[in-house]
N, C-alpha and C positions, 0 to 999 in steps of 0.2 A: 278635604272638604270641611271636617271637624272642627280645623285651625282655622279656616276662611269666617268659618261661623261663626265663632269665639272673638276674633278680633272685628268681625262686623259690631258685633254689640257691645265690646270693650268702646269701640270707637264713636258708634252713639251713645252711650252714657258719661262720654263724656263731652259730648255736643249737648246734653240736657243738662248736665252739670256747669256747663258753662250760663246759657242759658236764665238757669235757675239761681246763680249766683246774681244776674244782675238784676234780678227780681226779687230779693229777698227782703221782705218788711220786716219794720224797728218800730217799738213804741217807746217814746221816751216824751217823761210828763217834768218841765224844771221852767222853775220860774226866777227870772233876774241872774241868770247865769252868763259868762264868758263863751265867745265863743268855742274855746280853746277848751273850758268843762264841759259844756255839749260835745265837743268830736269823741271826749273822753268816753262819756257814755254810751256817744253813737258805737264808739270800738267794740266796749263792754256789751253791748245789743247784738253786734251783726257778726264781730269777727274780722271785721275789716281794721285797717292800718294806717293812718293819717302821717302824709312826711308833707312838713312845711319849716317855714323860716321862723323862729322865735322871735326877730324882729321885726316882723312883719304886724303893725299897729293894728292893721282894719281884724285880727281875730281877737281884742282886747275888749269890741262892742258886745254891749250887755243886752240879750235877748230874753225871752222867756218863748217857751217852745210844748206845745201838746198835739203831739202826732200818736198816733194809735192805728198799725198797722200799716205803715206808709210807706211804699217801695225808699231804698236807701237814696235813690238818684235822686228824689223829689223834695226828700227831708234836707240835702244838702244843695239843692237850690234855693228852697226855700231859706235856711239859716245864711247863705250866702249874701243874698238877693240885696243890694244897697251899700255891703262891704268892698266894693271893688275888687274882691277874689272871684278865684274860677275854681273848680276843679277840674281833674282829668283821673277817671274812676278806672281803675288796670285790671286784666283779669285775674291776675294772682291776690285779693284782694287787699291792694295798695289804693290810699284815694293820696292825689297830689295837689294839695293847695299853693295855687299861688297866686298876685295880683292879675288881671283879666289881662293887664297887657303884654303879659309875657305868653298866655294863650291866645291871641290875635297874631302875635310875632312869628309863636309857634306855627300856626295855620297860614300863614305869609308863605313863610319859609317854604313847609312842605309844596304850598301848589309852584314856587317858585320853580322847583327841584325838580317834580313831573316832567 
């Protein structure tokens, strides 16, 4: 009964750790920046991990950006928004940038598969 009890709340804490990872706010204040030194920062803020293509152009646009307290998913919509990337935010905290039509392709593919 001890053990049943122990990994019941081993096993919820880590359903609120999940949870609470994909809600966690960044402030970050940069003006006439790269997108590429925004994700730097965002890293530096949240703990999370950017893997994308170095030659991918559209993270060369130069943004200026003042969020204050702003869940992670929303800050990276927003800096996105007009660059033709996407991302796909993992729960190991990996965020995956890529161009938007490789995430349409994506989503093809899987209802294809179902």
């Amino acid at each position: 009964m001890k053990i049943a009890t122990v990994l019941l709340i081993v096993g919820m804490l880590n359903i609120y750790a999940k949870g609470y990872s994909q809600q966690e706010k960044i402030t970050v204040h940069r003006e006439n920046a790269s997108l590429k030194e925004i994700m730097v920062l965002i890293e530096n803020e949240s703990g999370y991990k950017f893997l994308y293509n170095d030659d991918y152009s559209g993270l060369e646009k130069i943004i200026s950006l003042n969020v204050t307290q702003k869940p992670v998913r929303e800050v990276l919509e927003q800096i996105l928004d007009g660059t033709g990337a996407g991302f796909k935010l993992l729960d190991n905290k990996l965020i995956v940038v890529v161009p938007e039509l490789y995430l349409s392709q994506q989503q093809v593919l899987k209802l294809a598969v179902k």
